[in-house]
C-alpha positions as CSV (number, residue, x, y, z in Angstrom):
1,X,24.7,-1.2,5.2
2,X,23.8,1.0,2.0
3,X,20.3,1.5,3.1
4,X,18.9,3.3,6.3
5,X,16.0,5.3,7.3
6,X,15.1,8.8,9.5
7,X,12.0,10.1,10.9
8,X,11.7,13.6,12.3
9,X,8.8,15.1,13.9
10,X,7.6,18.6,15.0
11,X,4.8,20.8,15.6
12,X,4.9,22.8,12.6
13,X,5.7,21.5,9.1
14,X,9.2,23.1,8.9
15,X,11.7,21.9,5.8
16,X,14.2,20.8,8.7
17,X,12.4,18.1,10.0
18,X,13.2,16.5,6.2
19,X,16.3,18.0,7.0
20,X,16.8,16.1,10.0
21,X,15.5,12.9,8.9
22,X,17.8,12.3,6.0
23,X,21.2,13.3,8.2
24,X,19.8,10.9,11.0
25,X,19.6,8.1,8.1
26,X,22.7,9.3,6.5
27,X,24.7,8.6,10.0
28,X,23.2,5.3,10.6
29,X,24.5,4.0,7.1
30,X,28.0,6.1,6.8
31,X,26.8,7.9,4.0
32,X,27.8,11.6,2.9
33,X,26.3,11.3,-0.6
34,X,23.1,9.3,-1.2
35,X,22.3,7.9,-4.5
36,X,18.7,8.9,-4.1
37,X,16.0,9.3,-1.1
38,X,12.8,8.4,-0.5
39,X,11.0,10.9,1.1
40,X,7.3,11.2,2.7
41,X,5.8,13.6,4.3
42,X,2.1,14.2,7.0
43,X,-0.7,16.3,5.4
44,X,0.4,19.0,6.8
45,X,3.4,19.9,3.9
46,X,1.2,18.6,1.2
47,X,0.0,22.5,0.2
48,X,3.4,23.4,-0.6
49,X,5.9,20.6,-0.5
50,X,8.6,21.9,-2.2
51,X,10.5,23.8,0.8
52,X,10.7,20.1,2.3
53,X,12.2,18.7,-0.9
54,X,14.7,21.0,-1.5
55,X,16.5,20.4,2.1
56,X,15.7,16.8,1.9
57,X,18.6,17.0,-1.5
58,X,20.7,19.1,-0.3
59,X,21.2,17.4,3.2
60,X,21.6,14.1,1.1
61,X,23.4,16.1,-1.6
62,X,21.3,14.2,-4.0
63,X,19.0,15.4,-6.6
64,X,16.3,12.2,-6.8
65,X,14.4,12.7,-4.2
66,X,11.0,10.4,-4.8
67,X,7.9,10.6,-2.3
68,X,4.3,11.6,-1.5
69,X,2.1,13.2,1.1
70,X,0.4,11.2,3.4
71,X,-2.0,11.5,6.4
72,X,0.4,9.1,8.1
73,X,3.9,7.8,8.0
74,X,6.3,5.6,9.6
75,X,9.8,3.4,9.6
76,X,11.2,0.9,11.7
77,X,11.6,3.1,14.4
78,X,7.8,4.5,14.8
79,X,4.9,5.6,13.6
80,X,3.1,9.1,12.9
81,X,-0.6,10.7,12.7
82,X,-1.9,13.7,13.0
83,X,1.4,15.6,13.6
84,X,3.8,17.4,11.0
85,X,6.8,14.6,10.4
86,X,9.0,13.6,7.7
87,X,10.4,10.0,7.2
88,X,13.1,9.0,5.2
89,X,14.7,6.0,3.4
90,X,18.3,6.6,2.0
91,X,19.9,4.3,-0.6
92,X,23.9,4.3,-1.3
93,X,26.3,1.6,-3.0
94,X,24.9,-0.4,-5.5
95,X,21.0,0.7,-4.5
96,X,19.4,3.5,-6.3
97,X,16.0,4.8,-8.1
98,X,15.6,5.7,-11.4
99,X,13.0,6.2,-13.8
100,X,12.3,4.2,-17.1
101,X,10.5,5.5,-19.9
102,X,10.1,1.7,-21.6
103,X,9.7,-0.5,-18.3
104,X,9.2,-4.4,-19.4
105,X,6.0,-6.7,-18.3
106,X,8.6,-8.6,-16.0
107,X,9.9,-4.8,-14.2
108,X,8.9,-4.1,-10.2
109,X,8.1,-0.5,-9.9
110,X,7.5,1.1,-7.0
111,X,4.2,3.5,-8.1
112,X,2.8,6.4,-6.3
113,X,0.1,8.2,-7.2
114,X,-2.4,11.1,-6.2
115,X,-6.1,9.8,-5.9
116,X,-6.9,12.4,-8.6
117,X,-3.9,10.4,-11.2
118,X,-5.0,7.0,-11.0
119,X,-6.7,5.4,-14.2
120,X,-6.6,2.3,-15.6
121,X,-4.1,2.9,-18.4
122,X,-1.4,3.6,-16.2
123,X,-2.1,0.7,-14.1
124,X,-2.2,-1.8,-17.1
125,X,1.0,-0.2,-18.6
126,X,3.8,-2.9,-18.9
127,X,5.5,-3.3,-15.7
128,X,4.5,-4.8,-11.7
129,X,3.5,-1.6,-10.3
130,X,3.2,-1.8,-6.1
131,X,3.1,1.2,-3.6
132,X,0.1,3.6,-2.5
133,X,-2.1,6.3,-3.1
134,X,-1.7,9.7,-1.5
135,X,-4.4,12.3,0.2
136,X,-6.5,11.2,3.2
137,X,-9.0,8.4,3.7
138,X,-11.6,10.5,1.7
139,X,-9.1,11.2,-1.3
140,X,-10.7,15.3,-1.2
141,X,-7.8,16.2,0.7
142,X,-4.7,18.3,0.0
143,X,-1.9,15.9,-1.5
144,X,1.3,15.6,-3.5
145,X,3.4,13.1,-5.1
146,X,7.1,14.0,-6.2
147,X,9.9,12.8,-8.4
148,X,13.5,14.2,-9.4
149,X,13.5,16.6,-6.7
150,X,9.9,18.5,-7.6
151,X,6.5,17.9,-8.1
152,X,5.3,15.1,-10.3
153,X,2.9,17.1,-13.1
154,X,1.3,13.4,-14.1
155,X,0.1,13.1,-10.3
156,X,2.0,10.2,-10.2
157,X,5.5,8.5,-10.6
158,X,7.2,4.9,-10.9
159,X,10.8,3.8,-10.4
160,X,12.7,0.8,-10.8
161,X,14.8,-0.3,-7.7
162,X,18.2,-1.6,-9.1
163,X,21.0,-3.3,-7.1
164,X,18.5,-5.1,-5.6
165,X,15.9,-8.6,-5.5
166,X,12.1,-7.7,-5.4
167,X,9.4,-9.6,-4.0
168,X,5.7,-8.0,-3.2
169,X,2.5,-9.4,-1.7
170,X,-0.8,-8.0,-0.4
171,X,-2.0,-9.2,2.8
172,X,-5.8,-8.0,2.8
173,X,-6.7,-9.1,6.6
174,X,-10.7,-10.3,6.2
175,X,-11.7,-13.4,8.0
176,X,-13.4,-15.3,4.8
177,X,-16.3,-16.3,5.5
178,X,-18.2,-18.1,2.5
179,X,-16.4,-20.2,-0.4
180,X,-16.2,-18.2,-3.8
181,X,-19.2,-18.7,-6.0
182,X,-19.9,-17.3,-9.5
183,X,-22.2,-14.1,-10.4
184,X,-24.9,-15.6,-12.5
185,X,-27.0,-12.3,-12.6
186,X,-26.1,-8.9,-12.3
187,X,-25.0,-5.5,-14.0
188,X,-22.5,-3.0,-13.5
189,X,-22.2,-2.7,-9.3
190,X,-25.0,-4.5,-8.7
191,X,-25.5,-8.6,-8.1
192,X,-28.5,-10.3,-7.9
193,X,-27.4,-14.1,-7.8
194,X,-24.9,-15.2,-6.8
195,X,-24.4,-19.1,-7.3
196,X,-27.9,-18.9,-8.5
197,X,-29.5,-17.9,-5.4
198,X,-30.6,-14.4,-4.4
199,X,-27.2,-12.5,-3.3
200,X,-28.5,-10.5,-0.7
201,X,-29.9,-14.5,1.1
202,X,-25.9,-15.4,0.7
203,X,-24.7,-12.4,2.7
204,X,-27.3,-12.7,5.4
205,X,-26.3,-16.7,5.6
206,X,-22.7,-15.6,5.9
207,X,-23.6,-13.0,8.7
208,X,-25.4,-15.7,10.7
209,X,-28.1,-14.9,13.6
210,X,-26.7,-11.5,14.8
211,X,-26.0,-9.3,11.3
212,X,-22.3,-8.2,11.2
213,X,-21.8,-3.8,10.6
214,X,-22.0,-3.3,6.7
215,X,-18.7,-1.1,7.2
216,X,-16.9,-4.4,8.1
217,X,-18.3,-6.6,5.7
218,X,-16.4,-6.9,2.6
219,X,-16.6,-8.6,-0.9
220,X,-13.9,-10.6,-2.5
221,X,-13.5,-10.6,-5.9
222,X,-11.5,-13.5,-7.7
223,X,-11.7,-14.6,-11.2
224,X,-10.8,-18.1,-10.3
225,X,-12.1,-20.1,-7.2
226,X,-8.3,-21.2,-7.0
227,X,-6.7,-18.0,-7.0
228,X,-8.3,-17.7,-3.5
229,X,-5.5,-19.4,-1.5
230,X,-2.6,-17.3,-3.0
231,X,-4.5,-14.1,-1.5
232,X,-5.0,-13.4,-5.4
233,X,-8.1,-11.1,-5.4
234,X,-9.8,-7.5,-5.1
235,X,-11.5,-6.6,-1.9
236,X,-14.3,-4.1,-2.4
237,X,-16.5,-2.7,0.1
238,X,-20.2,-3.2,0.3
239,X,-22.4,0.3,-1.0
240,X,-26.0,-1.1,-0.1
241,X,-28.2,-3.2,-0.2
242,X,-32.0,-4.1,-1.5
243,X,-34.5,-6.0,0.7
244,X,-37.3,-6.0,-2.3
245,X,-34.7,-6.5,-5.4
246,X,-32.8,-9.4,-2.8
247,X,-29.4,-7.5,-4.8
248,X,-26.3,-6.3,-3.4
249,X,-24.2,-3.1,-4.5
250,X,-20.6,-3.3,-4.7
251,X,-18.6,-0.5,-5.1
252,X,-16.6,-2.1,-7.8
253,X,-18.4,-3.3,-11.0
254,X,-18.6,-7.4,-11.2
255,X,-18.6,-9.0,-14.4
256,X,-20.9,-12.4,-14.9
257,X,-18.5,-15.9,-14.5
258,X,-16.3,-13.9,-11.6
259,X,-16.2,-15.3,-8.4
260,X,-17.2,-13.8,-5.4
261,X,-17.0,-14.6,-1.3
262,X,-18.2,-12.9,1.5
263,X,-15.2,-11.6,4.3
264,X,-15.0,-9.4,7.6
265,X,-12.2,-7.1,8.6
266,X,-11.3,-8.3,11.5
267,X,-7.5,-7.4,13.6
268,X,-6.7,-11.3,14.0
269,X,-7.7,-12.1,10.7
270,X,-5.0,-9.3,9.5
271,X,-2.5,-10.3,11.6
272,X,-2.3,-14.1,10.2
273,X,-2.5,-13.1,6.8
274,X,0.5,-10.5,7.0
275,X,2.7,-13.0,8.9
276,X,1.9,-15.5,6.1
277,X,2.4,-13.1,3.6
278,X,5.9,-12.0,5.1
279,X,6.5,-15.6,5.3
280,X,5.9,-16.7,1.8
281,X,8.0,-13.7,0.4
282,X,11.0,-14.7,2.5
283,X,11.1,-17.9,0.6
284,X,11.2,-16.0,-2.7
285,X,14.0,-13.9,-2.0
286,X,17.7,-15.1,-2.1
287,X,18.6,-14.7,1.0
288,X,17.6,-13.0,4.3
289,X,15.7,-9.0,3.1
290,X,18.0,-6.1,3.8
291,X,15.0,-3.6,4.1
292,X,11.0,-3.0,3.3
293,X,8.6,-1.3,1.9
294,X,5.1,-1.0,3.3
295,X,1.9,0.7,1.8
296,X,-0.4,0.5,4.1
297,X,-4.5,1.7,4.3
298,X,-5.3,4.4,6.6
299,X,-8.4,2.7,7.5
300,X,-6.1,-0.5,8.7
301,X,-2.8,0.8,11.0
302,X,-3.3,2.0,14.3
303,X,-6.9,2.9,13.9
304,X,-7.4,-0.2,13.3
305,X,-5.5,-2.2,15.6
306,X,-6.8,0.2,19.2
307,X,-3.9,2.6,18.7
308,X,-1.3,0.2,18.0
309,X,0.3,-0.6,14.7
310,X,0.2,-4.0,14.8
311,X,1.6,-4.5,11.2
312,X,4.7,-2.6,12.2
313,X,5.5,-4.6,15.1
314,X,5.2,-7.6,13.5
315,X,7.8,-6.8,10.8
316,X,10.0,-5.4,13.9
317,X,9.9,-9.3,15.3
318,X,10.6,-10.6,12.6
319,X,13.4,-8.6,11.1
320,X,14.7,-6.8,14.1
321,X,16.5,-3.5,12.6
322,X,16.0,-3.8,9.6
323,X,14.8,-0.8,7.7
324,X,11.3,-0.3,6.8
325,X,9.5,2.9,5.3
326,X,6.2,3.6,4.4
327,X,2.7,5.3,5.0
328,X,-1.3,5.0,5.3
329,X,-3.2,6.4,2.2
330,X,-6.6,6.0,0.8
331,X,-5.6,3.2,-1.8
332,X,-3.1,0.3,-2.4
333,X,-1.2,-0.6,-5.3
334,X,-0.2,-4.4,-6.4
335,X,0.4,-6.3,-8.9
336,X,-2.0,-9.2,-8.6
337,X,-2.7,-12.3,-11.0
338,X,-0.6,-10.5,-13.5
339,X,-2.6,-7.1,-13.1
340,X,-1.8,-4.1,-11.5
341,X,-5.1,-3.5,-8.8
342,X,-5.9,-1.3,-6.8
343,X,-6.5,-2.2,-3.6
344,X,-8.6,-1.0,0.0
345,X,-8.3,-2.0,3.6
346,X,-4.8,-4.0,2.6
347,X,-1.2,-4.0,3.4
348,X,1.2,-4.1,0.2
349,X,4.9,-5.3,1.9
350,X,7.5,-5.6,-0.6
351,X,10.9,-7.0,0.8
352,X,14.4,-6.7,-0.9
353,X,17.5,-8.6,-1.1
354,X,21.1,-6.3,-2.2
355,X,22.4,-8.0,-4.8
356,X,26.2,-9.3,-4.0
């Protein structure tokens, strides 16, 4: 196998944890030269990262080393908050990173990017762009994305996988709890109809007798009713709302004509949708995936799920051993309805296939 991961962890945020973390992947694949290295480390090396990269290389004698800083992180093996760790994805044989200066429309590119980097002509630049967003749940906190061995001065990077068959999906884990209707009043964040009734009357009707925690609720956003059942839409949190005005404020602006639905985060809910979405990108690949990518929100892994990644286990049972690296950030990146969005409260899994 040309692909394997390492995850070290320590009390202080010492280079030799990424040290230790790419020789523990290196032995599990039979590698003594990597082709290149994913590489992500806790908040706690994001202030000065660099120490980390440099023994990352040289244990992997490699130069592209590709990653971010993350409150949390995690492989196939386990999962990490709230302590100094470094995880690590190696790639050998045919597999490798690189970056392209001219990506096509058609091109999957794994995309990470500092909170402070993200805007929308990078996202709308050709190419499928799918990963996460770096810093803590806030996006005020210390972070750092990397490419080529040393910081990224955009705040962000992108590279094309090669050797390999890409397939990505977002699994956003709401119970839905209204069909989608059209915005027939409203301005910037705020609705005021929705369907042509009062929005803030469709939201309490969804809620039912006993009002559901605004911090739950959530608003989908689709520009077709049908893209709905291919989990093709933006999930945006609820600001506020108005009792006198009967409006609703989003905290994503809504254009007239777009559909919206009212949804709850709820652990169930999230657990169906990522086992269908796992299941719907198995069918797309050529054969069985050989390892995984997931991007996962901060405010959805263990916190989520009582102290239990859930997610994570359920990509263990499916695909026992295979390898799996990721981390929880404060945004989600995925190309959606042939647009790059950025998500919240999602998981973004993307599976691959090594080419014969």
């Amino acid at each position: 196998m040309s692909v394997a991961t390492g995850l070290a962890i320590g009390s202080t945020p010492k280079p030799e944890l990424a040290q230790r973390a790419v020789l523990e992947a290196m032995q599990r694949c039979g590698l003594e030269v990597a082709n290149s290295v994913l590489l992500f480390l806790t908040s706690e090396f994001a202030r000065d990262p660099l120490p980390a990269i440099k023994a990352a290389s040289r244990a992997a004698n490699c130069v592209q080393v590709v990653g971010c800083s993350a409150p949390g992180i995690f492989t196939d093996q386990d999962w990490v908050i709230d302590a100094p760790a470094a995880a690590v994805m190696v790639f050998g044989g045919p597999i490798y990173l690189s970056a392209d200066p001219a990506p096509r429309p058609a091109d999957l590119l794994l995309a990470l990017a500092a909170p402070n980097a993200l805007n929308i002509t990078w996202l709308a630049a050709p190419g499928r762009r799918f990963g996460g967003v770096s810093g803590d749940a806030t996006g005020q906190g210390p972070f750092s994305v990397w490419q080529g061995g040393k910081a990224a001065t955009a705040g962000h990077c992108e590279l094309a996988l090669h050797g390999v068959t890409g397939v990505v999906g977002a699994a956003h884990g709401v119970r839905i709890l209204t069909d989608p209707k059209p915005v027939t009043a409203g301005q910037g964040h705020d609705i005021l109809f929705l369907g042509g009734k009062p929005v803030l009357d469709t939201l309490q009707q969804a809620c039912g007798a006993e009002p559901l925690p605004l911090h739950r609720l959530m608003a989908g956003i689709a520009d077709e009713s049908s893209h709905l059942m291919h989990g093709q839409y933006r999930l945006v949190a609820l600001v506020g709302a108005s009792e006198a005005e009967r409006s609703v404020t989003l905290a994503h602006h809504v254009e007239p004509g777009q559909r919206v639905f009212w949804a709850v985060r709820e652990p169930e809910a999230a657990q169906a949708d990522l086992d269908a979405t796992v299941a719907a990108l198995e069918g797309q690949l050529p054969g069985a995936p050989d390892f995984g990518l997931l991007f996962s929100c901060l405010g959805r892994g263990p916190y989520f799920y009582s102290g239990i990644d859930r997610d994570l286990e359920l990509l263990q049972r499916r695909h026992p051993g295979m390898p799996l690296i990721g981390f929880y950030g404060n945004g989600e990146i995925a190309p959606i309805n042939g647009m790059n969005e950025l998500l919240q409260y999602s998981a973004v899994l993307g599976l691959f296939h090594v080419q014969p």
